[in-house]
N, C-alpha and C positions, 0 to 999 in steps of 0.2 A: 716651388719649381714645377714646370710642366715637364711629363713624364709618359716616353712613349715606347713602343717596343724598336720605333725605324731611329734610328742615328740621324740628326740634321749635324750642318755646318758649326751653326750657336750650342751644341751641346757641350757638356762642362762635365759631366760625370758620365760614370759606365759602371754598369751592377749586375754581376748575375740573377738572372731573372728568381731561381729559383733555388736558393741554398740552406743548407743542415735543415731539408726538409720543409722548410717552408715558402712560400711564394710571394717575393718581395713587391708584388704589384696590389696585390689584397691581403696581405699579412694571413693568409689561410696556410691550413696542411690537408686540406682538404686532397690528394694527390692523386693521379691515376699513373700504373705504369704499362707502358703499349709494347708492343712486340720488340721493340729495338730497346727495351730497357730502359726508356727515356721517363721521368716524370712528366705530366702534365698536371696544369692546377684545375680542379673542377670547380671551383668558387666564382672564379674569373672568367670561367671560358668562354661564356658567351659576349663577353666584351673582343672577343678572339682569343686563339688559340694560344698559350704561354707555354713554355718547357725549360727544363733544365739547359739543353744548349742555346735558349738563348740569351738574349741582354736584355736591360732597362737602360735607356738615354735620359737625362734630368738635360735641364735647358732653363734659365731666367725667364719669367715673360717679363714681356716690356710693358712699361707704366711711366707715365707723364706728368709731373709735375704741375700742381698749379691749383689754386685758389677756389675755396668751394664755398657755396653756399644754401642754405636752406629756407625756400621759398613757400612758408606755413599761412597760410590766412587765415587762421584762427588759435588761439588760447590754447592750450591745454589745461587740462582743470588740475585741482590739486593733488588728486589720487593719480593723476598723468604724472607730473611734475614729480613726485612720489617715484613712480614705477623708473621713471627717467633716470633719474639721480642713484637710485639702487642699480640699472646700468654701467652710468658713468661712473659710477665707487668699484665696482667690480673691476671697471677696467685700468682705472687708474690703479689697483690693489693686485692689478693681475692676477683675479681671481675671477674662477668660473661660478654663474650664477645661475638661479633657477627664478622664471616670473611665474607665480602661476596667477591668471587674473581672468575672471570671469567672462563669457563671451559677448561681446558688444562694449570691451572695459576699454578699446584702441591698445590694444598691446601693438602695433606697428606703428601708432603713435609716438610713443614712447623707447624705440629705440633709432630716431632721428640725431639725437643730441651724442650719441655715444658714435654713430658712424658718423656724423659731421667731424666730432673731434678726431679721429683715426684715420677719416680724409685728409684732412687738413697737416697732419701728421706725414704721411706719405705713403700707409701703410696699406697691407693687401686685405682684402675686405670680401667674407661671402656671407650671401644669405641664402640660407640653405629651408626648402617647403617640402615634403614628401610629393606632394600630390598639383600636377601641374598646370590644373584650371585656378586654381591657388596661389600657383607661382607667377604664372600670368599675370592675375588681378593687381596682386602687390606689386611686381614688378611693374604696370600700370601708373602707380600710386604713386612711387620713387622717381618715375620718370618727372611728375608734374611738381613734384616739392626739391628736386636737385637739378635742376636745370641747366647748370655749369658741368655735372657729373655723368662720364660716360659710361652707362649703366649696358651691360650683356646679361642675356640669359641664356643658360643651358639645360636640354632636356633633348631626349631622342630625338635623333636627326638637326640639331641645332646647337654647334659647339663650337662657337666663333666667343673666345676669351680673351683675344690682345687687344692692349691698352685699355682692357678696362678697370673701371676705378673702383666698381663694385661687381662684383659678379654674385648673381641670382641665379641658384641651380637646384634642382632635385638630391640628393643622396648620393644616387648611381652614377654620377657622371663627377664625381670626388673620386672615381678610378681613375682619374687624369693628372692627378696632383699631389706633392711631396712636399711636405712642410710648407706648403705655399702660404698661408693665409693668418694671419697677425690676430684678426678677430673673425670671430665664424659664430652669426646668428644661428641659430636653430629653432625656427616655428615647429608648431603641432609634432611635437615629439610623439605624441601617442597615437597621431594618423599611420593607417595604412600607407606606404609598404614599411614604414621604419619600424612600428610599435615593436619590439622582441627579434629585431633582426639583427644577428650579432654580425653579417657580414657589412649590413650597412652603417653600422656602431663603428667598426674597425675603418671603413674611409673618411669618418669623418674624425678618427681621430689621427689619421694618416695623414692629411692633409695638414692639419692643424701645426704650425711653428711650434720648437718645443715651450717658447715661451709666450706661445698666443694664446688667447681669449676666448671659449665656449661661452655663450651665452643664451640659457635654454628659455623657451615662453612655451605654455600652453594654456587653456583652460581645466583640466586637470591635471593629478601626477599621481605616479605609479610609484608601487613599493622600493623601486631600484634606487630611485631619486632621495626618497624620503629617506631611505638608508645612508644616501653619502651626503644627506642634509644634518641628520643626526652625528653622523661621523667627522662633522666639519668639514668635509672634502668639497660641499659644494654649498654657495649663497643660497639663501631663500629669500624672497620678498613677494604677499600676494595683497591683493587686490578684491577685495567682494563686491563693488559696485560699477556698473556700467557709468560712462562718463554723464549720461542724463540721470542717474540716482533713482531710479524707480526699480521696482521688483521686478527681477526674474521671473517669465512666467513658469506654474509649476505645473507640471504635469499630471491629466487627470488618467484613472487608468478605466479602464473600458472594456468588460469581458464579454465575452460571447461564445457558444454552444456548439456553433457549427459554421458552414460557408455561407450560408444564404441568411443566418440571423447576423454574421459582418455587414454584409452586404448592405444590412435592410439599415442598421445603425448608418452606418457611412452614407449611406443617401439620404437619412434624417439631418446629418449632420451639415454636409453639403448643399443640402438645398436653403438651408438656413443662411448659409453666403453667398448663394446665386440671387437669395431677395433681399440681401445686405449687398450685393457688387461688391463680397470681399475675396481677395485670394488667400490659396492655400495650398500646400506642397503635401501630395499625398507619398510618405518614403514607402519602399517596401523593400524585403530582404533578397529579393532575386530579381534579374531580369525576366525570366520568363513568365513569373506573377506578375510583372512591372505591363507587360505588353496585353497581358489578359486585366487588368484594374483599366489598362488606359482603355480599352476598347471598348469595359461597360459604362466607363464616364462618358462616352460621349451618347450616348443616351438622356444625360443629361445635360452635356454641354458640346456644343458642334467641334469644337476648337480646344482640345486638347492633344496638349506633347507627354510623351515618356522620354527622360532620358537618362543614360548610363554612360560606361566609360564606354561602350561601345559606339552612342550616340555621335554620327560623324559631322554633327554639325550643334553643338552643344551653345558654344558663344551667343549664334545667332539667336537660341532658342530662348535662351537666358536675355538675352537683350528684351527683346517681344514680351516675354514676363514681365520686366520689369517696369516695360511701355505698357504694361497693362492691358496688352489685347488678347489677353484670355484668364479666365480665372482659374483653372485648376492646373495644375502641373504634376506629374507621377516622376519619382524620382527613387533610384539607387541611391547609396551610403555617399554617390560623388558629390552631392550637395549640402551634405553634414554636414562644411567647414567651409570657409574663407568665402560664404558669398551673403551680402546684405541686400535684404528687401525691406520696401517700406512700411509695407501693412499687410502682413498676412497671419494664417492661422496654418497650424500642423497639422497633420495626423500621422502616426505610424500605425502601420499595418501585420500585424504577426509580430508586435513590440518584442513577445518574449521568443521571438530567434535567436539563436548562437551567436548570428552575424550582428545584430544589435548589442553592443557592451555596453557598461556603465558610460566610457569615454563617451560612445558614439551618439545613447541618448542625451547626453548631456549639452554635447553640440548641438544637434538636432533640436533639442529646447530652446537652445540661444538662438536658431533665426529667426523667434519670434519680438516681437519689442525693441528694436534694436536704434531705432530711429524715433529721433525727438518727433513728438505728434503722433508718433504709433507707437507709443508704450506700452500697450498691453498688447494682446493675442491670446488665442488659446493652444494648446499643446493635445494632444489627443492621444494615449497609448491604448490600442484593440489588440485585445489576446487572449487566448483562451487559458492562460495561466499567466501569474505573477512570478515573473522572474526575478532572479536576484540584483541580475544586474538595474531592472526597473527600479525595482526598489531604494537599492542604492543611487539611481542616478535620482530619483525625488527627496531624499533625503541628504545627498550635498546639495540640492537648491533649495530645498528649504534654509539648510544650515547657513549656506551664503549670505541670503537673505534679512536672516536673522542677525546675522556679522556686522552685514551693512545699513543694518538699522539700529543697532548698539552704537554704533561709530558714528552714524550720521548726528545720535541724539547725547553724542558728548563732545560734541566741537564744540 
């Protein structure tokens, strides 16, 4: 059900907003009390204002009937077909699942065949991405393989959900909705904002029918997971191979003393691809190193971008990348996930920052190799120390690796 604080015509229920203490719009107790002795929730408030005097409105959306199909041009390999079917079992078993599969393995690939059948079914459908350059892309992706399916997305300033048959949204805007949703994809569980957010845990399981379908993907998992995987509370099924079957690249680490012996490394490094014409995504842990890297790159190259989540014009810049009219690119943690290039090398810069975790290098690794004909790359971590988390993210890609070369040499 869609769920609002104003009362329409179409509404069907009525709820105090806020009762025995807690805040039936984000399940918080998070409370404040103001001069008139009123609750308010602080959890929610910025979605606007809630209080004990007022209500919650539930209302049906509307949804349309009819015939769906999935318009694939290519195969799925068998580690797909694999990932798929451990899907489709969950959902048939009405049981919540965990994918974890390596990055460049199509895990959106792989959850085509579970939402055709839930389509086709009549049922309410979301796929939910943290991070909305992300959600974009995919939503992209679904528009060209369901063609009969009328596909919305939701993310700030953009919340037009009727009649559709799949709804693609961030987290945050699952403050809209009450048991709505029969199956609920969940990408990059371990991306920023979601990774350890318990308010955005509670919308999505707010949303969720009591007898609908979680179904989580990432390229790694966390101890929360693995706990309710050993407790039987949740599927596990993973994945060590990219669908072209070549290695992971793994990351090399790269120390250095001071700012100016980086410096000197990273221009040996880079010029090496300026007389190869290869690209490279140079990450860094903050925007304001991000705008001082870009400005000494162009020293070496005329035509370099930085971009962040601040970056008000990211798409386009990402497009021109990808057209290849320039080779280096400086980039925030925003390009860590959900975006394929064809040939390029990494570096991180200050790897062992706080802001760089295991998860984040690990993505980070993945957008190298991704695409058949450009399977290799190199990875590059510069720091003045070896972190743990570095550490750990080289040692689940080697482990990967090694998975997927056991498996590959006993078919």
């Amino acid at each position: 059900m869609i769920e609002s604080i104003y009362k329409t015509k179409d509404s069907i229920q009525s709820i105090e907003a806020i009762k025995n203490g807690v805040c039936q719009r984000c399940f918080g107790n998070n409370l404040h009390k103001d001069k008139f002795n009123n609750y308010h929730c602080l959890d929610c408030y910025k979605y606007s204002d809630i209080n004990e005097t007022m209500r919650l409105y539930r209302r049906n959306r509307i949804m349309i009937s009819k015939i769906h199909i999935l318009n694939l041009l290519y195969n799925l390999t068998e580690e797909q077909k694999k990932g798929s079917n451990f899907f489709v079992n969950c959902f048939n078993n009405n049981n919540p699942g965990f994918l974890q599969a390596v990055c460049g393995a199509g895990k959106t690939e792989m959850t085509y065949s579970v939402i055709l059948k839930a389509l086709n079914q009549g049922l309410s459908i979301a796929f939910i991405i943290p991070r909305v350059e992300v959600l974009k892309e995919v939503y992209n992706r679904f528009i060209r393989c369901f063609p009969k399916t009328n596909i919305k997305i939701l993310y700030e300033n953009n919340k037009d959900f009727e009649f559709a048959d799949i709804i693609f949204s961030t987290p945050q805007q699952l403050i809209y909705f009450f048991q709505e949703f029969d199956l609920l994809i969940l990408d990059e569980v371990d991306a920023f904002p979601f990774v350890n957010n318990i308010f955005l845990e509670r919308l999505v399981m707010k949303s969720v029918k009591t007898d609908g379908v979680i179904l989580y993907m990432s390229a790694t998992i966390n101890n929360k997971y693995l706990q309710l995987i050993n407790q039987n509370k949740l599927k596990y099924f993973s994945i060590a191979s990219r669908y072209h079957f070549r290695d992971l690249s793994i990351p090399k680490f790269i120390q250095y003393n001071n700012h100016k012996q980086m410096l000197k490394i990273l221009k040996q490094f880079l010029k090496i691809r300026l007389e190869l014409n290869r690209q490279c995504i140079i990450f860094v842990p903050s925007i304001n190193f991000g705008h001082i890297i870009k400005e000494w790159l162009l020293e070496l190259q005329d035509k370099t971008f930085f971009i962040s989540s601040k970056t008000k014009y990211k798409k386009s810049i990402v497009k021109e990348f990808r057209r290849g009219d320039f080779l280096f690119l400086v980039a925030t943690t925003v390009l860590e996930r959900g975006v394929t290039f064809s040939n390029i090398d990494c570096v991180v810069i200050n790897s062992d920052h706080e802001v760089f975790s295991k998860e984040s290098l690990i993505q980070i690794s993945g957008r190298v190799g991704r695409v058949v004909g450009y399977e290799n790359g190199e990875v590059i971590f510069l720091s003045k120390y070896l972190s743990t988390s570095m550490k750990q993210c080289k040692k689940e890609i080697v482990n990967m690796n090694e998975r997927k070369n056991n498996e590959v040499q006993t078919m």
